[in-house]
Backbone as CSV, one residue per row, in Angstrom:
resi,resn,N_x,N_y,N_z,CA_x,CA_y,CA_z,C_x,C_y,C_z
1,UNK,-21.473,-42.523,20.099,-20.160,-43.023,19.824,-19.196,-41.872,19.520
2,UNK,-19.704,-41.014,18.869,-18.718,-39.805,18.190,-18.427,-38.705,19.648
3,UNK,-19.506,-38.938,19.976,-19.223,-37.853,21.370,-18.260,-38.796,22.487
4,UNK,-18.829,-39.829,22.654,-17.233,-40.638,23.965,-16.115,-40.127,22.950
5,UNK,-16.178,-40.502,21.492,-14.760,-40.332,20.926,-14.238,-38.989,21.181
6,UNK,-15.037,-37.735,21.109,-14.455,-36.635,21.225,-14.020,-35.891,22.848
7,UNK,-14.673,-36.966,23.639,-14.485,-36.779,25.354,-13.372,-37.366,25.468
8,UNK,-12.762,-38.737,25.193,-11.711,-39.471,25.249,-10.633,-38.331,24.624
9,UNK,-10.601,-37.982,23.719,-9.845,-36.992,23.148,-9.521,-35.546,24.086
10,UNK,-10.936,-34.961,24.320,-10.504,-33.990,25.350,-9.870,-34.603,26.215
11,UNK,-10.147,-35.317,26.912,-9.375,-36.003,27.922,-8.084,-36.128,28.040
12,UNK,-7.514,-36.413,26.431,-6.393,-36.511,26.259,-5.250,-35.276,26.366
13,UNK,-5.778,-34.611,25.831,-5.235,-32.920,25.445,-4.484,-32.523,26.924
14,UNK,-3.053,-31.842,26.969,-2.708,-31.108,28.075,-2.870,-29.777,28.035
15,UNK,-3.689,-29.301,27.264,-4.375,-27.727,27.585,-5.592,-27.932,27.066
16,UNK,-6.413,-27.717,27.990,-7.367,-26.937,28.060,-8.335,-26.361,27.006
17,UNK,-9.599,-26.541,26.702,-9.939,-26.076,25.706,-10.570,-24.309,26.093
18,UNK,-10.034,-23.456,25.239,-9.770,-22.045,25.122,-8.705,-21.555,26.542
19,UNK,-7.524,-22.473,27.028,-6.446,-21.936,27.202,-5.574,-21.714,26.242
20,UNK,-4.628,-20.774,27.029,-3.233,-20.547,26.020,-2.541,-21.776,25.951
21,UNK,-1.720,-21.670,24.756,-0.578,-23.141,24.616,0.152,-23.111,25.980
22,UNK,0.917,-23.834,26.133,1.548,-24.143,26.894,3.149,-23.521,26.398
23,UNK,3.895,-22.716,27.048,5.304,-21.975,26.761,6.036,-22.844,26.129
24,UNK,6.620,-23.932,26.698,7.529,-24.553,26.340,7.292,-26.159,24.865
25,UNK,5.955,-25.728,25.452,5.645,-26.680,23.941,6.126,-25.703,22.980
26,UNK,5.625,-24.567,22.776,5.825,-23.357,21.756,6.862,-22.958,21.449
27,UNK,8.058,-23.603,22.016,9.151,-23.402,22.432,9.671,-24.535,21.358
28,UNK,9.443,-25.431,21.888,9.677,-26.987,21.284,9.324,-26.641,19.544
29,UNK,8.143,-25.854,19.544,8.055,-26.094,18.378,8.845,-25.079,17.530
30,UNK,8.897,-24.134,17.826,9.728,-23.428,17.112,11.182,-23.220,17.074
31,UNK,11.859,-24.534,17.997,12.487,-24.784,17.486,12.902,-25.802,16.417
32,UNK,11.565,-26.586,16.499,11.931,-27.845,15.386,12.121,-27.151,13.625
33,UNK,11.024,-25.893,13.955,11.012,-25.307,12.870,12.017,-24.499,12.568
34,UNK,12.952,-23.902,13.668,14.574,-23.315,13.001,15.350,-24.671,12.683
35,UNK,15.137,-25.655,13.189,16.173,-26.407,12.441,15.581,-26.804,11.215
36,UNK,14.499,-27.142,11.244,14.070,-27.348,9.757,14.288,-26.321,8.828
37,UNK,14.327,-25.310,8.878,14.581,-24.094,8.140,15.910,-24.058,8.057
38,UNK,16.719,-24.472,8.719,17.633,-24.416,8.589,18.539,-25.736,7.296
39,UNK,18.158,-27.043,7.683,18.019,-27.845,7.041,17.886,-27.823,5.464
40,UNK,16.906,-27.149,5.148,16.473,-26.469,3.958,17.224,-25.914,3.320
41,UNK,17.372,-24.805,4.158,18.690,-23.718,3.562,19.548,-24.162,3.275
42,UNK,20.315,-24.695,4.127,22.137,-25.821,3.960,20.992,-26.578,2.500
43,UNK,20.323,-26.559,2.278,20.001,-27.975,0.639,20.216,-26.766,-0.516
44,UNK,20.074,-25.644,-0.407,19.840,-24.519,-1.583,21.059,-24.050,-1.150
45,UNK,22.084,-24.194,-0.243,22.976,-23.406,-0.115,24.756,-24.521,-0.866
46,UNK,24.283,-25.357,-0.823,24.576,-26.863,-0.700,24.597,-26.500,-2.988
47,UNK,23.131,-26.447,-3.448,22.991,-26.614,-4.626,23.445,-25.822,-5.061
48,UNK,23.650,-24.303,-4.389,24.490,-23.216,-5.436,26.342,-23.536,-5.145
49,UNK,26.950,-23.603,-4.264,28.108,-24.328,-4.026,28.385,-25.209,-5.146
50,UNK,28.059,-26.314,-5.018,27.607,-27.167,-6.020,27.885,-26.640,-7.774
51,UNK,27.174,-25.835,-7.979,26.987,-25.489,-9.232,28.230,-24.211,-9.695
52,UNK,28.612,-23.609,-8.824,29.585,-22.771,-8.936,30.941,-23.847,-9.097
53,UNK,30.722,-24.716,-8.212,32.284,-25.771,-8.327,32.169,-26.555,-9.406
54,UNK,30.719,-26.496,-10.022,30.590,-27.675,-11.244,30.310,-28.907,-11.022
55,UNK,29.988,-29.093,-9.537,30.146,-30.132,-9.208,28.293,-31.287,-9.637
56,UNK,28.021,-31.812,-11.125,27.485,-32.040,-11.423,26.587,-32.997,-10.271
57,UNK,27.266,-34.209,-9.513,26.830,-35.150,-8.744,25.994,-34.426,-7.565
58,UNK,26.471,-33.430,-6.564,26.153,-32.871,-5.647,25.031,-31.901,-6.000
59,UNK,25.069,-31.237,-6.953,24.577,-30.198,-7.651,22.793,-31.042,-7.450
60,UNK,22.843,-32.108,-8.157,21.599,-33.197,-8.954,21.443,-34.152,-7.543
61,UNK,22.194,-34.079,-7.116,21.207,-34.490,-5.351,20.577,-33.911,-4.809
62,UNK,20.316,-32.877,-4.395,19.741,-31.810,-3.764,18.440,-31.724,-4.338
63,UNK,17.842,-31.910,-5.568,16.760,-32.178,-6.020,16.305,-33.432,-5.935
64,UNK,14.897,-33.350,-5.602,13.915,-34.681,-5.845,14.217,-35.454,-7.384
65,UNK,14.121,-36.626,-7.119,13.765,-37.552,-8.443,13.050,-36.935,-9.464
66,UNK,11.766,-35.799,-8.867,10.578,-35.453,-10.029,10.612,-33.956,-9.938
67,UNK,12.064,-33.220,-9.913,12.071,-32.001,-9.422,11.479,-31.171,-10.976
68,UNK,11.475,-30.547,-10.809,11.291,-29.563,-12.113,12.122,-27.856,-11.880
69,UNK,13.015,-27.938,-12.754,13.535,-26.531,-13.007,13.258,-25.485,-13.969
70,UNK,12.763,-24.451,-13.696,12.328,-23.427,-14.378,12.869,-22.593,-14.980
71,UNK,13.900,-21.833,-15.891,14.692,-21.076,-15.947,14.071,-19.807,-16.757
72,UNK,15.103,-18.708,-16.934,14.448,-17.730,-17.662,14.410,-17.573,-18.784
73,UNK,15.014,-18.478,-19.967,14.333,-18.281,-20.677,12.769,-18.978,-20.948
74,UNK,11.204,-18.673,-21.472,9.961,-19.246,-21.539,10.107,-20.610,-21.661
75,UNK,10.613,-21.156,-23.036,11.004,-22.400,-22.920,11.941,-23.722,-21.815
76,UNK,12.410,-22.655,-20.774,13.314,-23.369,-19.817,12.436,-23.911,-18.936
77,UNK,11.657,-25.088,-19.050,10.164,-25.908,-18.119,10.918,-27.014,-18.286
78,UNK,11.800,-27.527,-17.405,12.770,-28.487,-17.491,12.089,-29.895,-16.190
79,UNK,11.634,-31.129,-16.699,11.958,-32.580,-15.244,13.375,-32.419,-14.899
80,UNK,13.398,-33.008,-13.881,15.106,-33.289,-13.745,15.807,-33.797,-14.873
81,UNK,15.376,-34.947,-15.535,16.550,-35.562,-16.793,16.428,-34.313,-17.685
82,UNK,15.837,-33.820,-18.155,15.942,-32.585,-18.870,17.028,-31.386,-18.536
83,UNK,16.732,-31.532,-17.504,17.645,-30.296,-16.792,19.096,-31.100,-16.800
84,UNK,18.985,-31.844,-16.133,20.179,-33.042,-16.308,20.873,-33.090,-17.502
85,UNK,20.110,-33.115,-18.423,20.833,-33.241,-19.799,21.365,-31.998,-20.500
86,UNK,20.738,-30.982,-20.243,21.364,-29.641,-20.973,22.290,-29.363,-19.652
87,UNK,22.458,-29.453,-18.442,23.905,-28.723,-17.510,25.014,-29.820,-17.366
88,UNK,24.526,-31.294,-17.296,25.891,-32.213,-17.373,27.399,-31.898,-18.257
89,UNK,26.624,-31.547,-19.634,27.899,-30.983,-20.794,28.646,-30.250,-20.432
90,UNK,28.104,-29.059,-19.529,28.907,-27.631,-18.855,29.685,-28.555,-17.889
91,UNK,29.083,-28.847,-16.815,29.490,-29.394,-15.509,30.810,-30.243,-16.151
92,UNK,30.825,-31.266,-16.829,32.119,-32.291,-16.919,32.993,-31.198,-18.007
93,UNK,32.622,-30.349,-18.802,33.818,-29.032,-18.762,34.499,-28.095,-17.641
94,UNK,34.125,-28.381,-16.586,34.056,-28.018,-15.579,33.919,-26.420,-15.708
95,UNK,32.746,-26.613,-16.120,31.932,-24.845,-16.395,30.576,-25.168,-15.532
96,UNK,31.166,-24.385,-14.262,29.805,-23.831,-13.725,28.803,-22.721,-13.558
97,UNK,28.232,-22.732,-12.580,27.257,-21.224,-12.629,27.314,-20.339,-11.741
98,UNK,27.836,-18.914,-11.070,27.450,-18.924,-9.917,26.621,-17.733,-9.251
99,UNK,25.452,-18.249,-8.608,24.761,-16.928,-8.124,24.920,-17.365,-6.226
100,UNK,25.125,-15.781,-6.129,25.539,-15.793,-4.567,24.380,-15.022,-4.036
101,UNK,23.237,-15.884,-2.959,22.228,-15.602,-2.230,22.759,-14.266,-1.805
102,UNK,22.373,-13.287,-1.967,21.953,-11.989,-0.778,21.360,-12.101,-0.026
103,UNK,20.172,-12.483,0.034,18.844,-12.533,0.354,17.982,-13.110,0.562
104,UNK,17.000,-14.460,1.841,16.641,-15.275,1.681,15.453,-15.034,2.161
105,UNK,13.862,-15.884,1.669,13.226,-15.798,2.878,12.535,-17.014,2.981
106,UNK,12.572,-17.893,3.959,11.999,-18.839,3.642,11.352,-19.395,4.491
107,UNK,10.056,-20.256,4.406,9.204,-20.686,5.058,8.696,-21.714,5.373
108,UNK,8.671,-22.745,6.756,8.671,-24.400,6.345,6.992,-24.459,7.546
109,UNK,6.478,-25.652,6.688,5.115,-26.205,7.629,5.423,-27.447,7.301
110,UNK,5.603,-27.848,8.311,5.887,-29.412,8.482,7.010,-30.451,7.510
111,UNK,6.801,-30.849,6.464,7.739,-31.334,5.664,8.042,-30.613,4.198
112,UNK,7.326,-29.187,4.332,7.238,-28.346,3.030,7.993,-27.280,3.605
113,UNK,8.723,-26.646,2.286,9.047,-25.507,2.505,9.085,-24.603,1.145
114,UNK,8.966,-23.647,1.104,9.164,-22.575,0.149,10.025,-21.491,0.529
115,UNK,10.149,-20.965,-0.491,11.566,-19.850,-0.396,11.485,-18.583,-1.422
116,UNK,12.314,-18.092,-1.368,12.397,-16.683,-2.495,13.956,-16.512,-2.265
117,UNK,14.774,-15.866,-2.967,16.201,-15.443,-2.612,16.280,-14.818,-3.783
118,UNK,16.865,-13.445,-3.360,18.105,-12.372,-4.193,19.135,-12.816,-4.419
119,UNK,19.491,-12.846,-5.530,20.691,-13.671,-6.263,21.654,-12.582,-6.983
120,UNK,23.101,-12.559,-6.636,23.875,-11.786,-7.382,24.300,-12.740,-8.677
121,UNK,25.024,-12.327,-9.398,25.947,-13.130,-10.466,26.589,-12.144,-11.126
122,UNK,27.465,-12.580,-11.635,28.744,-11.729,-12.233,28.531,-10.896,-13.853
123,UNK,27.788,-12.077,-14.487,27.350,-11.153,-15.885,26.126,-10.627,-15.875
124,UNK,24.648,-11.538,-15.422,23.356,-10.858,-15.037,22.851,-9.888,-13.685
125,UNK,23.854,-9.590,-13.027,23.367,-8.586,-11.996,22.625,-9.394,-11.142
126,UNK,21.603,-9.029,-10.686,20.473,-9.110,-9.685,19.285,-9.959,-10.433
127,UNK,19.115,-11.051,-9.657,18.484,-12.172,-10.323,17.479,-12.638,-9.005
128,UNK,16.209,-13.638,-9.179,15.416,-14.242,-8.213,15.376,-16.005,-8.271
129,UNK,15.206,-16.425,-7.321,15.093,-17.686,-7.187,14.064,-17.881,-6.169
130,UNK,12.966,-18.657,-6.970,11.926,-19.462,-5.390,11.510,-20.256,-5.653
131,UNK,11.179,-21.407,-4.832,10.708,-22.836,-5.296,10.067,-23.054,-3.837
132,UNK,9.996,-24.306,-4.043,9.403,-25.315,-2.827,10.667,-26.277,-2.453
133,UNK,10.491,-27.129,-1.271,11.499,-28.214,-1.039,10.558,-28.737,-0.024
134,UNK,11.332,-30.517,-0.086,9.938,-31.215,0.938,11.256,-32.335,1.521
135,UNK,10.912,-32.706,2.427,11.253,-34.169,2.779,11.075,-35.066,2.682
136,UNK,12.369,-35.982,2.261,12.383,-37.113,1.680,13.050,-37.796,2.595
137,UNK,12.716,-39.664,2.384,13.434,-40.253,3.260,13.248,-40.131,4.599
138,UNK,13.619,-41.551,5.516,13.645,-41.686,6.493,14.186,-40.608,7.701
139,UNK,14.860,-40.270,6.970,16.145,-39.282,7.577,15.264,-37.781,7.552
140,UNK,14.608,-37.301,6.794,13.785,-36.167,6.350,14.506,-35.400,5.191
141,UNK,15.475,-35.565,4.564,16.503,-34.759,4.074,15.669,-33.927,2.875
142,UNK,16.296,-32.720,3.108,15.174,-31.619,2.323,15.415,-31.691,0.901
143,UNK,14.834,-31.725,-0.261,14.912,-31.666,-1.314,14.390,-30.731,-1.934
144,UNK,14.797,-30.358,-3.083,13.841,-29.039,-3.948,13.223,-29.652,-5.326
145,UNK,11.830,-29.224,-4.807,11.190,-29.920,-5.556,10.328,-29.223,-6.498
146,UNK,10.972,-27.965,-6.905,10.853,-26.607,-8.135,11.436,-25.710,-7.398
147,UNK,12.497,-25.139,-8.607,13.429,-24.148,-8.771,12.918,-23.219,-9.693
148,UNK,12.696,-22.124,-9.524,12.382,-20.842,-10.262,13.482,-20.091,-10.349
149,UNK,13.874,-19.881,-11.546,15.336,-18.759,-11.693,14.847,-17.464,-12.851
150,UNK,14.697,-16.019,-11.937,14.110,-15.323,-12.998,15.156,-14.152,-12.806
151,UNK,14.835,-13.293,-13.301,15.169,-11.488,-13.605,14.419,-10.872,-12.732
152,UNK,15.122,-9.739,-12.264,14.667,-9.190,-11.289,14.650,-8.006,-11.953
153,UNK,13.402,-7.529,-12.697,13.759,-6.183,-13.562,13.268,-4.772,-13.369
154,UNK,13.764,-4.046,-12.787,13.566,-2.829,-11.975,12.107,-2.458,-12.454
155,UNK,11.156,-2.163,-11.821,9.651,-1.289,-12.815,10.157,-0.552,-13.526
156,UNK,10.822,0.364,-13.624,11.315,1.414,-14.314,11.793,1.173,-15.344
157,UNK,12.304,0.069,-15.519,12.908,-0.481,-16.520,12.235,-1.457,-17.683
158,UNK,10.987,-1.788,-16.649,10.128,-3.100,-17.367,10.129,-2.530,-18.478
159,UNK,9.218,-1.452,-19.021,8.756,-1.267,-20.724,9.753,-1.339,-21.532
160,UNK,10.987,-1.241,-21.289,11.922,-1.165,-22.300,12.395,-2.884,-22.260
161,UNK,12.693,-3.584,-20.836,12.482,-5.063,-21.380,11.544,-5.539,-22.273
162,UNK,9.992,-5.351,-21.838,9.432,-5.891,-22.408,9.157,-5.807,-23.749
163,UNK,9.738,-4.254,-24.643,10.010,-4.160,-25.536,11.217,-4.722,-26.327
164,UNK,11.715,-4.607,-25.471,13.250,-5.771,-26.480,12.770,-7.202,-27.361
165,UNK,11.945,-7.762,-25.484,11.380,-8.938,-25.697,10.672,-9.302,-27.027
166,UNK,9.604,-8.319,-27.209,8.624,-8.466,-28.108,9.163,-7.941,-29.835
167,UNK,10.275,-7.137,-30.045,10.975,-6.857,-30.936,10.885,-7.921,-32.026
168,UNK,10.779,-7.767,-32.926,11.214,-9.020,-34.136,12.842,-8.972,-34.125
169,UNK,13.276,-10.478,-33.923,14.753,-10.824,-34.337,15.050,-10.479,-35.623
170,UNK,15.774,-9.605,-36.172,16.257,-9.206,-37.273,16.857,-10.525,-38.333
């Protein structure tokens, strides 16, 4: 039984077992995967926009229902309502945040994607961001579904962070 099943199957296949793919499938596929990558990007490009304009509503779409945000300080292990609840106050002051991508790299397999990005900002310098994002909905629409926001702190520099860090607060 298992062997008709796996003959029916060869059977099925339009290449060949130990040919090359076929060009234009390979073709096909990589492009589904620039638009998906692309897709992605416009959602993180979409959430920093967003957050620079203050724009609380747009900002909190772009994340999943069960997103989780990470920030730099240790204690910043935020669900969405969490996160929700400490940036809404800023946002309807219309105080936002803004870090401007330099730098992206990001990577999608099928309805997942992950990322990394160099982040400028105006008072912290040079900052990192990487998470995951997946598709949601009928539609596929990409969501981020963990945000990592850290320091990007030169080696050279680490021992003297990490000494600040560890300092007793006076």
């Amino acid at each position: 039984m298992i062997l008709a099943l796996l003959a029916a199957l060869a059977l099925q296949s339009s290449t060949p077992p130990g040919a090359p793919p076929d060009p234009a499938s390979v073709q096909a596929d990589s492009a589904a995967r620039g638009r998906a990558a692309h897709g992605a990007a416009a959602t993180l490009d979409r959430m920093h926009a967003a957050a620079s304009r203050a724009d609380g509503a747009v900002y909190f779409d772009q994340f999943a229902p069960d997103a989780r945000f990470i920030g730099t300080d240790n204690t910043e292990r935020w669900g969405l309502a969490q996160f929700r609840a400490y940036a809404e106050p800023f946002f309807a002051q219309g105080k936002g945040w803004t870090y401007r991508p330099r730098q992206r790299s990001l990577t999608v397999s099928d309805d997942l994607a992950w990322f990394d990005e160099l982040l400028d900002n105006d008072a912290y310098g040079a900052l990192r961001g990487s998470g995951v994002l997946s598709r949601h909905g009928p539609d596929g629409v990409w969501k981020i579904e963990q945000y990592v926001l850290s320091f990007a702190v030169p080696n050279d520099k680490a021992r003297a962070v990490v000494g600040l860090i560890a300092a007793p607060i006076p």
